[in-house]
C-alpha positions as CSV (number, residue, x, y, z in Angstrom):
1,X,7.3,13.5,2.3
2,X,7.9,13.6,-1.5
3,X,6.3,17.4,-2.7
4,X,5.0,18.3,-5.7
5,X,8.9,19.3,-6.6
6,X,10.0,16.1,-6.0
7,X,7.7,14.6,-8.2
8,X,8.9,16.6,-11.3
9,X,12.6,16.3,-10.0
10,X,12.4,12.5,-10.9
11,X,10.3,12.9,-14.4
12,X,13.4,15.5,-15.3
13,X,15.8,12.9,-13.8
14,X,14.3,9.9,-16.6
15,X,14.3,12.2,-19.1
16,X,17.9,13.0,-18.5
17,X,18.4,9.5,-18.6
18,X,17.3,9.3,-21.7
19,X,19.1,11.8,-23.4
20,X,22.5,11.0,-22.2
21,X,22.1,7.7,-22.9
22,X,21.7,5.9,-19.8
23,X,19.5,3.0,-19.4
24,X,18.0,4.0,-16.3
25,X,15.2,2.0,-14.3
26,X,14.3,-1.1,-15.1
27,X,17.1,-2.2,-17.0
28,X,19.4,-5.2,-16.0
29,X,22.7,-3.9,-14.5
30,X,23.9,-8.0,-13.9
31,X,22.6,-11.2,-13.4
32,X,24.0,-14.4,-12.0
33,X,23.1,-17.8,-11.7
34,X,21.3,-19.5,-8.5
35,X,23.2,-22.9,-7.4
36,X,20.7,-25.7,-8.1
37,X,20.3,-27.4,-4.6
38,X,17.3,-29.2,-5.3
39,X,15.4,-27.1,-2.6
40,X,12.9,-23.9,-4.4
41,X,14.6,-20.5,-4.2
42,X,11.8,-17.4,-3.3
43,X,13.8,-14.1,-3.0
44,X,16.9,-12.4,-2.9
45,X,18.5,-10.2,0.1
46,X,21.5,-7.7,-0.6
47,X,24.0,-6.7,2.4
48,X,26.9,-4.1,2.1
49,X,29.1,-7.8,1.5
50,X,26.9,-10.1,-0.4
51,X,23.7,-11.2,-2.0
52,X,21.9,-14.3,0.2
53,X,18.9,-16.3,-1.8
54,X,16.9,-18.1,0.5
55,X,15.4,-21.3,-0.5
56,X,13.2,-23.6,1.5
57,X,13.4,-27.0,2.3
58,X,10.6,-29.4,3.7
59,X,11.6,-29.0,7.2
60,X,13.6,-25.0,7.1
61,X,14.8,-22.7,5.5
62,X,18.3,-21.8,4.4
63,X,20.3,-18.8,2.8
64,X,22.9,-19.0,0.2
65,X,25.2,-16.5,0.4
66,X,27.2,-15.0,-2.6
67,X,29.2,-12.3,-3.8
68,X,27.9,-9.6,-6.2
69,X,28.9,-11.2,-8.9
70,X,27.6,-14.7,-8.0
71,X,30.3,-16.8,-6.7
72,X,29.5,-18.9,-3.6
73,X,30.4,-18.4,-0.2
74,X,28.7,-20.6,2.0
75,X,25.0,-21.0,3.9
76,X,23.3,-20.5,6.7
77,X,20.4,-22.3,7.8
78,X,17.0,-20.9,9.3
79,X,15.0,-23.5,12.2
80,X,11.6,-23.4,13.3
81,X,9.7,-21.9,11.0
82,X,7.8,-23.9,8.0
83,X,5.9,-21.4,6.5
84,X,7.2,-20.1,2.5
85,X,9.8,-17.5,3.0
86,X,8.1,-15.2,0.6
87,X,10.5,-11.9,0.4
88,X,13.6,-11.5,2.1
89,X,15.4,-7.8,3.6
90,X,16.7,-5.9,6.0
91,X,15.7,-6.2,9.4
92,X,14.7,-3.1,11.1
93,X,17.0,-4.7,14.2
94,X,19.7,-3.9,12.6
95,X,22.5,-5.1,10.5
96,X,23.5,-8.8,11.9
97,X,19.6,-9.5,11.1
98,X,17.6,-10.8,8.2
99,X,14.0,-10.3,8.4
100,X,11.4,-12.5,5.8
101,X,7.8,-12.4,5.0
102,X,6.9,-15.8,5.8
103,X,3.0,-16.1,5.6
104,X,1.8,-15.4,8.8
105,X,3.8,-12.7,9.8
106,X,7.6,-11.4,9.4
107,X,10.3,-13.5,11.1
108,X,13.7,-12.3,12.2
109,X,16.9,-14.4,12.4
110,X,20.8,-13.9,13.2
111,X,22.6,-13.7,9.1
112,X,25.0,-16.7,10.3
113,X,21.6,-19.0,10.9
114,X,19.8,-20.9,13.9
115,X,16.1,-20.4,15.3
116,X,14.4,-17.3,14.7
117,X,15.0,-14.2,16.9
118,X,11.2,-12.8,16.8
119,X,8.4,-13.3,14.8
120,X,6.1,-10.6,14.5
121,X,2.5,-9.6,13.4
122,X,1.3,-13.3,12.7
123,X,-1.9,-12.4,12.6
124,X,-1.2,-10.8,9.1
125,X,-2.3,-14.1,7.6
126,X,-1.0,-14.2,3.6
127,X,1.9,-12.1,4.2
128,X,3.8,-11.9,0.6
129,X,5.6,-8.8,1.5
130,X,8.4,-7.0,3.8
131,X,11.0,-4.2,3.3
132,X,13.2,-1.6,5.4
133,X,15.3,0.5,4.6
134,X,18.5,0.6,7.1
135,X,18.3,3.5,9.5
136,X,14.8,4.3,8.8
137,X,12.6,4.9,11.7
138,X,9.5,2.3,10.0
139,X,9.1,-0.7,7.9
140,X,6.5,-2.1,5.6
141,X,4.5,-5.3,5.6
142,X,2.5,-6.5,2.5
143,X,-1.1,-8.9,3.1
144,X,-3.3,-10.5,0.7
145,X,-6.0,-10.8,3.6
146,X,-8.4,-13.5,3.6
147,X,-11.3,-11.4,4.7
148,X,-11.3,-7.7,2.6
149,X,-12.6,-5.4,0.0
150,X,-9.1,-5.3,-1.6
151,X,-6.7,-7.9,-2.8
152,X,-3.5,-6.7,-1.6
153,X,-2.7,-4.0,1.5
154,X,0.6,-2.3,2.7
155,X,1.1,-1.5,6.4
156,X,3.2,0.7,7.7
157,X,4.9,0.0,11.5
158,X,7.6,1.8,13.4
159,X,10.3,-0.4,14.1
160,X,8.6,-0.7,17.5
161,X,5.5,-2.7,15.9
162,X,2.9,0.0,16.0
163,X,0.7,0.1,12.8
164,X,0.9,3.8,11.5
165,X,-0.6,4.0,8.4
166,X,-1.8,1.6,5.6
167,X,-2.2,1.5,1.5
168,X,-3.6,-0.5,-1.3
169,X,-0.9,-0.4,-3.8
170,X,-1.8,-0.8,-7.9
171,X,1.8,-3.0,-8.7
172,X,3.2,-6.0,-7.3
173,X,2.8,-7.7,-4.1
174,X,6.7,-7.6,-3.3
175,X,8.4,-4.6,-1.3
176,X,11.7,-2.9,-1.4
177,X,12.2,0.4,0.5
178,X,14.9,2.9,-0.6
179,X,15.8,6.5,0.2
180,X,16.8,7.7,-3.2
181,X,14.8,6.5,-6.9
182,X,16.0,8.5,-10.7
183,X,18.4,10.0,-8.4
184,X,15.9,11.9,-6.4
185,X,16.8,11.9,-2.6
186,X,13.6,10.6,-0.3
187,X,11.6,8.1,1.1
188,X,10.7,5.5,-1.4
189,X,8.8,2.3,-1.0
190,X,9.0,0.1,-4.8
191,X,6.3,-2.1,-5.3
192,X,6.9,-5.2,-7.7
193,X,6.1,-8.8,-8.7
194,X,5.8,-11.3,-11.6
195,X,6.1,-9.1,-15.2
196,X,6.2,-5.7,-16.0
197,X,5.3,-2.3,-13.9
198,X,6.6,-1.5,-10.7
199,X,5.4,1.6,-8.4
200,X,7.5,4.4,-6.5
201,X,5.4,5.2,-3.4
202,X,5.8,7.7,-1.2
203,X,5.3,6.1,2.9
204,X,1.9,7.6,2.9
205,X,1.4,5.4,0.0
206,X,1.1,8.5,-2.9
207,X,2.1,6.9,-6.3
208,X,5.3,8.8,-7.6
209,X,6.7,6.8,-10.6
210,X,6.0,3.9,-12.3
211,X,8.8,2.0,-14.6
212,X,9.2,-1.3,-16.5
213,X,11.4,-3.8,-14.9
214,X,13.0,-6.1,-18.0
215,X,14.4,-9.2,-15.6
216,X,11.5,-11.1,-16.6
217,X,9.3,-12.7,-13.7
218,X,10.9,-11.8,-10.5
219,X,10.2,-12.6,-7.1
220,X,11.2,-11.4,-3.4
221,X,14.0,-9.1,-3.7
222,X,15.6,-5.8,-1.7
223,X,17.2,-2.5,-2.6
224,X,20.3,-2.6,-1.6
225,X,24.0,-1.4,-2.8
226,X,25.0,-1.6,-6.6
227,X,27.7,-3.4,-8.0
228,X,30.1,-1.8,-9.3
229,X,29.0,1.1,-6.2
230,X,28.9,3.8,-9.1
231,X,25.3,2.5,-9.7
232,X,24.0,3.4,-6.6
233,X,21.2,1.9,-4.6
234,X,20.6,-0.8,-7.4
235,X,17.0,-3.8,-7.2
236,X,18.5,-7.2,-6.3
237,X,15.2,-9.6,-6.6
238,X,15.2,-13.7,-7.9
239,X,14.0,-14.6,-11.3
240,X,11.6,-17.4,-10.3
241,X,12.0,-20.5,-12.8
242,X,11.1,-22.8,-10.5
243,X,13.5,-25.7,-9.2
244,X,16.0,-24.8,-12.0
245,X,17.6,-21.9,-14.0
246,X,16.8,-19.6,-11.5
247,X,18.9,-16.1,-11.6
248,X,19.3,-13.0,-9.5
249,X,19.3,-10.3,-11.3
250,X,20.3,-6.8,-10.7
251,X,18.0,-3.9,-11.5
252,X,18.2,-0.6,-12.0
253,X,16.7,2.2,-10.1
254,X,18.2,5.0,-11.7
255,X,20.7,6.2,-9.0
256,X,23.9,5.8,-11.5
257,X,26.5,8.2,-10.3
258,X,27.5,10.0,-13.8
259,X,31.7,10.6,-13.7
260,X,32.6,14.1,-14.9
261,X,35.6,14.8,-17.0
262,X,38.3,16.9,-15.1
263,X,39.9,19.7,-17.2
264,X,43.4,18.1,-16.7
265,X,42.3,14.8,-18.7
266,X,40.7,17.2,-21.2
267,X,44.0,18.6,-21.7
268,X,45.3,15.2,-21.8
269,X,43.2,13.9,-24.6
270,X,44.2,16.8,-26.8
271,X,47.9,16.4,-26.3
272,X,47.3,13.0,-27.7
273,X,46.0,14.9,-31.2
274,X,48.9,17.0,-31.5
């Protein structure tokens, strides 16, 4: 649980940001552009290897997989299931997996493709939302419920599928879960969607931070390694034109790793002066 400390360690964190210069979150690290297949992309999933976008055909769905820095490496396609894949991350099965809010539910499949390995909670009708972060012992599923006083509402599950606690979150209906935010170690669940604000949330569902994301109107996304590392954990999500011009960009959280000068390459520079 985030304390009261915690709190003001990130405010000092973005104002350090901003006195040294550093963009901090929000701002677009990298972007690259989604191959036009002809098929609508909805999210973005980042690996340790590659960024996937999954797109969905009449009949599937299917994940293009790149490198950080956008070039193509080849797809894998997702049976069974014809509900919209609406936000892509890790699966709390473990690394091989990809798990998707699809609707009704989260479904798991295998990275390299085929039918789906579980589908859980589908009585979570209007599912827009799923994140976990890798090694963490819960995950977090987002629902527009037909049938309730609010619009949108976060559960929390162990990754054994029990429900232990729920939210109503103020930003965004699309989840990414991280364990460090403004370089603040923790538990961290981001909240974001379409333009603008995006919320820090503590599991319990306690508002931390808010900051301006300036990728324009993003979709489904994940927090997942920066590119170059140095960034840290870094906001992959899809910018959502529609069939075309569609681009995944990456997003700042905040978690840059600032290099230090050694005293020998201080005494380097001056010998260049002399």
């Amino acid at each position: 649980m985030l304390t009261r400390k915690g709190v003001i360690a990130i405010a000092g964190a973005l104002a350090c940001a901003a006195a040294v210069a550093w963009a901090g979150p929000g701002s677009v690290i990298s972007s690259f552009k989604v191959t036009e297949t002809g098929d609508l992309p909805l999210g973005a999933y980042r690996d340790a290897d590659y960024v996937y976008v999954i797109h969905m055909a009449p009949l599937w769905h299917y994940a293009m997989k790149y490198t950080p820095t956008g070039s193509f490496v080849g797809i894998s396609y997702f049976w069974n299931i014809r509900f919209v894949p609406e936000d892509p991350d890790h699966s709390f099965l473990g690394s091989s997996y990809i798990t998707l809010a699809v609707e009704a539910g989260v479904v798991t499949y295998r990275k390299a493709g085929g039918s789906p390995v579980r589908w859980d909670h589908t009585k979570l009708i209007e599912t827009l939302g799923y994140a976990h972060r890798p090694g963490s012992p819960y995950y977090f599923v987002g629902v527009a419920p037909e049938s309730s006083d609010y619009d949108y509402i976060v559960y929390r599950f162990n990754t054994a599928g029990s429900l232990i606690s729920s939210f109503v979150p103020r930003y965004g209906s699309k989840l990414a879960a991280t364990d460090r935010f403004a370089g603040v170690a923790g538990e961290y669940l981001i909240t974001f969607g379409g333009y603008g604000t995006c919320g820090v949330y503590e599991p319990t569902g306690s508002l931390v931070a808010t900051f301006n994301q300036e990728a324009g109107w993003i979709y489904g996304g994940t927090a997942g390694p920066g590119y170059p590392a140095l960034y840290g954990t870094t906001l992959w999500a899809l910018a959502m034109q529609g069939y075309r011009d569609n681009v995944v960009y990456q997003i700042d959280l905040g978690n840059e790793i600032i290099p230090t000068v050694a005293p020998a390459s201080l005494g380097k520079v001056k010998a260049l002066f002399r």
